[in-house]
N, C-alpha and C positions, 0 to 999 in steps of 0.2 A: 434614774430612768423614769420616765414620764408611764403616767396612766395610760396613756393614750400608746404609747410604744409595749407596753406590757400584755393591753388587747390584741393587739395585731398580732408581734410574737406568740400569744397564746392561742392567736387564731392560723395562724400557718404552722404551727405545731399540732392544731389538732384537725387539719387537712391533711398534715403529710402521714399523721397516725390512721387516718380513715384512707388515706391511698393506700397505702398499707397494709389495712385490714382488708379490702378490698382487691387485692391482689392486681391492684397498677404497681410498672414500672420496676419489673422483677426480670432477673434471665439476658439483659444488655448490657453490650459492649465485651462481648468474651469471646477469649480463643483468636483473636486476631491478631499476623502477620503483617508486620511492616509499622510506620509509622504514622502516629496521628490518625488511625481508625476505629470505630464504637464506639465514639463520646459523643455526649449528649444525649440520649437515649431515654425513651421513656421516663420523662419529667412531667409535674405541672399538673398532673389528669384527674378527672375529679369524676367519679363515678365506681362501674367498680367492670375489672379486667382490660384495662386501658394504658397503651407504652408495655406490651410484654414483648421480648424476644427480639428486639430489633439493633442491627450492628453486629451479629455478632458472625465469626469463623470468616471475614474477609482476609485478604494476602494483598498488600501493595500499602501506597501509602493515600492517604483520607478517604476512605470508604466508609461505609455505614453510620456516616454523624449524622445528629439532629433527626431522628424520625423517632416517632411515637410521642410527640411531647403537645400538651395545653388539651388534650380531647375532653370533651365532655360527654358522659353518657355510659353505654356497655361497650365492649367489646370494639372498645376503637384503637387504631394505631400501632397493630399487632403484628410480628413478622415481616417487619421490615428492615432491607438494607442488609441482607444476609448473603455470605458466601460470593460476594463479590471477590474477582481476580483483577486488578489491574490499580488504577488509581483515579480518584474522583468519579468514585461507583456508588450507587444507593443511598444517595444523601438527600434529607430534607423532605419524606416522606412520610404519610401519615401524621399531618399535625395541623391542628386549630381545628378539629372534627368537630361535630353537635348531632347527638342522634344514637344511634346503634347499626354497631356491626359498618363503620365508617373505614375507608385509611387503610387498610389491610392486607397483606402481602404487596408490597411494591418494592421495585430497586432491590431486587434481588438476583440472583447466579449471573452476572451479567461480567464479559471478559472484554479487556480493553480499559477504553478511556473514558468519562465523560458521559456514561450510560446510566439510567435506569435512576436520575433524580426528579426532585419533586413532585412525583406522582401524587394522589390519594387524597388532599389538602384543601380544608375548605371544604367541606361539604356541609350538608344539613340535612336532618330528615333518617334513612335507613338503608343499608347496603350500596352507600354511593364508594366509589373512588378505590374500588378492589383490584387489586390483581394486573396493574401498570408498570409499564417498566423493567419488566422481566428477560431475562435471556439473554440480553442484548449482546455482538461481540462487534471488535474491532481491531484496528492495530497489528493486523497480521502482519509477519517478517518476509514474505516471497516476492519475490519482483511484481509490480504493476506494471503492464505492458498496455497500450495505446493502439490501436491499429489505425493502415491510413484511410479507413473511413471515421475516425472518432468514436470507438468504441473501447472502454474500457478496461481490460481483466485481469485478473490474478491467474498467474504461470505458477505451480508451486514447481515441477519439478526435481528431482532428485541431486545430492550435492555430490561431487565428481563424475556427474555427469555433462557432457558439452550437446547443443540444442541447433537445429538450422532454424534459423530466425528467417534470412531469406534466400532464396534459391533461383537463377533467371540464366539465359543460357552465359552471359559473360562476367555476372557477379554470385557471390557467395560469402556469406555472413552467418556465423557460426558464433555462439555464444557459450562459456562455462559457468557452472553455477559451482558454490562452494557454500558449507554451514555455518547456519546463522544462528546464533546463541542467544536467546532472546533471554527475560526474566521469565515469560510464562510459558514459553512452547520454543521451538525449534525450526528455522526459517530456510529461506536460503537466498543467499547473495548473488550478482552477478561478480566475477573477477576476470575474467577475461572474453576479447573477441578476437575470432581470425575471422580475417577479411580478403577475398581475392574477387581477382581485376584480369580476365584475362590468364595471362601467365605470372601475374604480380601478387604475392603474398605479403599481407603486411598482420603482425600478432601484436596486439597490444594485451597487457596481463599483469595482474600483481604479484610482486615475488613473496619471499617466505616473510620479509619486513614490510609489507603490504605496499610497497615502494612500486610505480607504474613502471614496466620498462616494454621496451618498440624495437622489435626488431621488423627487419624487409630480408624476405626470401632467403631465412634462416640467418640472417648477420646482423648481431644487436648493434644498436646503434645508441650511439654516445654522444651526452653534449661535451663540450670540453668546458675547462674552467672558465665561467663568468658567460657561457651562451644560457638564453632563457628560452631561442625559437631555434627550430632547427625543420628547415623544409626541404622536400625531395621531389624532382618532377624525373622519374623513370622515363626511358623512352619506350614507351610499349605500342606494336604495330599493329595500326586498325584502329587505333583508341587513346583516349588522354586520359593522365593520372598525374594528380598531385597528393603530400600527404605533410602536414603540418602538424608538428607537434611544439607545443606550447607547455611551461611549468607555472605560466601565470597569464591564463586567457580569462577576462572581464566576465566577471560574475559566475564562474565555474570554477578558476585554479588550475590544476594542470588537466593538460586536454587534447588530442589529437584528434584533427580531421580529417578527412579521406575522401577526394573529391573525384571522381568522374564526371565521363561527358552524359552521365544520367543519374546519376545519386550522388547524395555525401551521406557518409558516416559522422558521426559524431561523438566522440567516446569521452567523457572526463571521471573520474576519482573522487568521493567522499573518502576524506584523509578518516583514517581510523581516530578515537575518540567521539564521536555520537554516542549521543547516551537514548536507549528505550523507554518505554513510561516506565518500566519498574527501575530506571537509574542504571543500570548496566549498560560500562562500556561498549558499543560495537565494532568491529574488524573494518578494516577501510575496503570499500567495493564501488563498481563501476554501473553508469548510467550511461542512455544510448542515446541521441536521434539519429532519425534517416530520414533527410529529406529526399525524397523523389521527384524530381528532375524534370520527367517525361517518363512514356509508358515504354514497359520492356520489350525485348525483342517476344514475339509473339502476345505479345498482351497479355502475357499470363506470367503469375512468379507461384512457386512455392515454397513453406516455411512456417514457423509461428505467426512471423509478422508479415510474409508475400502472399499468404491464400487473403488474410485480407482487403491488398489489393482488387484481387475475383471476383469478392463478396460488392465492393463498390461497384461493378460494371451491372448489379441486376437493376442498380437503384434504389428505387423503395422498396421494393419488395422485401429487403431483410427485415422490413419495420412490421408487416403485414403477418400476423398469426396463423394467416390459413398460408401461407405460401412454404415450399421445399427451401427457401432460401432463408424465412424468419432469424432472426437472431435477437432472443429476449436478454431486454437493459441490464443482466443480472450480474455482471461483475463474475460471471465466469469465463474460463477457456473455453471455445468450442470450435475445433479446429474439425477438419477433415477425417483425423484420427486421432486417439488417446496421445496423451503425452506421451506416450514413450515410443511414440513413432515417428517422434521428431529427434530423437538423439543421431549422434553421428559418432564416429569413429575417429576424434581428435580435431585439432582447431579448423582443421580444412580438410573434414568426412562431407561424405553425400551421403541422403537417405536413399532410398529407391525410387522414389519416388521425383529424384534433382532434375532440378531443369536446364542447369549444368554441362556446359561444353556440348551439348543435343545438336546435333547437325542439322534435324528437320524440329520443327513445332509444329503443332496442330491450334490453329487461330482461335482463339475464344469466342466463339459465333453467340451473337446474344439479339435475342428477339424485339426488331424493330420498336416496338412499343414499350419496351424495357431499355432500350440502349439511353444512355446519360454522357451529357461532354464533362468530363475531370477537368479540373481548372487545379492546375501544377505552380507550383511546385506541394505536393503531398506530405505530411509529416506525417513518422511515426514514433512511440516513444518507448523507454526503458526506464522506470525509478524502482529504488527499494520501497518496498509500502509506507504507508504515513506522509510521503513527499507529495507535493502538486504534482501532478500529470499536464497542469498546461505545458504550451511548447514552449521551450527557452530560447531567445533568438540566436537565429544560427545566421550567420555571415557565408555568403558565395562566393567566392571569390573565380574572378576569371585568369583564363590560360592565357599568360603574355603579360611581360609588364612586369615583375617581380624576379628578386634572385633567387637564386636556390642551385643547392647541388641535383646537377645531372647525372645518373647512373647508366 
């Protein structure tokens, strides 16, 4: 071993005994859940109280790496990348500091995915780069719902409880939710809709094998050996219906449609095996659209997803802070009433509020300088959280021209 290699080892031996004595790089990487979390941790630091306490008490997997490490000076790179839930949480924080009191609490309690890194980094001078990154959450399990004006919210809802999504005087779309077993909290899924038309019932729902099955007007329906489509155009007086069910439709999988002369439904299946950011398998559950056709009988619907219909006719005015109508960007429900005033009483209940079989409607009167022309066909959507909420193209298909069984 050369002279020259015996200085250096003797010189990064008596850096790492002065970090040391100096109380850098003590108290990381501990107590944490799951894997590949609290390495690298307060390394490198040359002063004295620099890389303490960071990485540690996170649950999931790679959370709390690499913070606290190369500061120079006091008090840098401390308290970082802690108590993180989820995975790729509080990494990369607090490090290459110059100065004092640098880097310091960052990428910390944050739930979900992908939150609360490299904060703190890089600074010079004193008290830069504190306290970033914090809190953050994501990845909730409850339906994200779309309305058809583009707005986006989380429904969380109760599980065995069924929801009126839309309500108008000749249709009704009624949703169930079912529990969702997430790694870090507890969700809920959509598993079934009933859907009516008139006097036409159609249930689509998962059974106990999370398997889709379709019945019409209480009589499950069956494909036989080697059918993959199977279509039905009722005869219903006053009105057209068709109803498409599909085991492998393009870019969905299995899927059934639901077409009237004013909306379709759209229903298909995430087959069970999805896994959440913490790796846990999830149960197979159903997504929606609705496209809308034209406007309802009385221009009015209501539901989770028909009051936002109503909300479209002020115009701008939901944008507007001082207006009765506002509705802020916040990714929550704000419907007419609380969630629990949208439940029903089985796949094809009305609230009190239904607009449902109504002999008379009262016209949606909206103030000349507030009215807006709807340019149709309208979407609305239904996914489990973490999925895209863009619209997935939906196919119209017209009355005529096609086989199918007639009932």
């Amino acid at each position: 071993m050369g002279a020259r290699t015996l200085l250096l080892l003797a010189y990064v031996l008596a850096v790492c005994a002065y970090a040391l004595a100096a109380g850098n790089g003590n108290n990381n990487g501990l107590n944490n859940i799951g894997a590949n979390s609290g390495n690298n941790n307060g390394n490198y630091n040359l002063g004295v109280n620099n890389g303490n306490g960071n990485g540690n008490s996170n649950t999931g997997n790679l959370n709390g790496n690499g913070n606290g490490n190369l500061n120079t000076g006091n008090l840098n790179g401390n308290g970082n990348g802690n108590g993180n839930l989820g995975n790729l949480n509080g990494g990369g924080n607090g490090n290459n500091n110059l100065g004092n009191r640098n880097g310091n609490g960052n990428g910390n309690f944050n739930s979900g995915s992908n939150n609360g890194n490299n904060n703190g980094n890089n600074n010079i001078g004193s008290g830069n780069g504190n306290g970033n990154g914090n809190g953050n959450a994501n990845g909730k399990g409850d339906p994200i719902m779309t309305g058809f004006g583009g707005r986006a919210f989380e429904f969380l809802g109760q599980p065995g409880s069924v929801y009126s999504l839309v309500s108008e005087k000749f249709h009704k779309i009624n949703t169930a939710l079912k529990l969702g077993v997430m790694w870090d909290h507890n969700g809920t899924y959509m598993e079934g809709f009933g859907f009516q038309y008139r006097d036409q019932q159609v249930q689509v729902k998962l059974n106990a094998e999370d398997q889709m099955t379709v019945t019409m007007n209480g009589e499950p329906l069956v494909m036989t050996k080697g059918e993959t489509e199977l279509e039905l155009i009722p005869f219903v007086e006053g009105g057209e219906l068709m109803m498409l069910w599909q085991k492998h439709r393009e870019g969905l999988g299995e899927a059934v449609e639901i077409t009237t002369n004013m909306l379709q439904l759209l229903v298909w299946v995430t087959p069970a095996g999805t896994v959440d950011d913490g790796g846990l398998e999830q149960p197979a559950y159903l997504n929606f659209d609705i496209a809308l056709m034209g406007p309802p009988a009385g221009n009015q619907m209501e539901g989770i997803i028909g009051e936002t219909y109503n909300r479209m006719l002020v115009g701008d005015a939901v944008k507007d802070p001082n207006s009765q109508y506002y509705l802020p960007d916040d990714y929550t429900f704000r419907g007419k009433g609380a969630e629990e005033t949208y439940i029903v009483d089985g796949y094809f209940g009305e609230t009190a509020d239904t607009m449902f079989a109504k002999q008379e409607h009262k016209r949606v009167l909206i103030e000349e300088e507030a009215r807006i022309i709807l340019q149709f066909p309208l979407r609305a959507l239904g996914r489990a959280a973490g999925l895209s909420v863009a619209s997935k193209p939906v196919t119209l298909h017209a009355n005529g021209g096609r086989k199918g069984r007639f009932l």
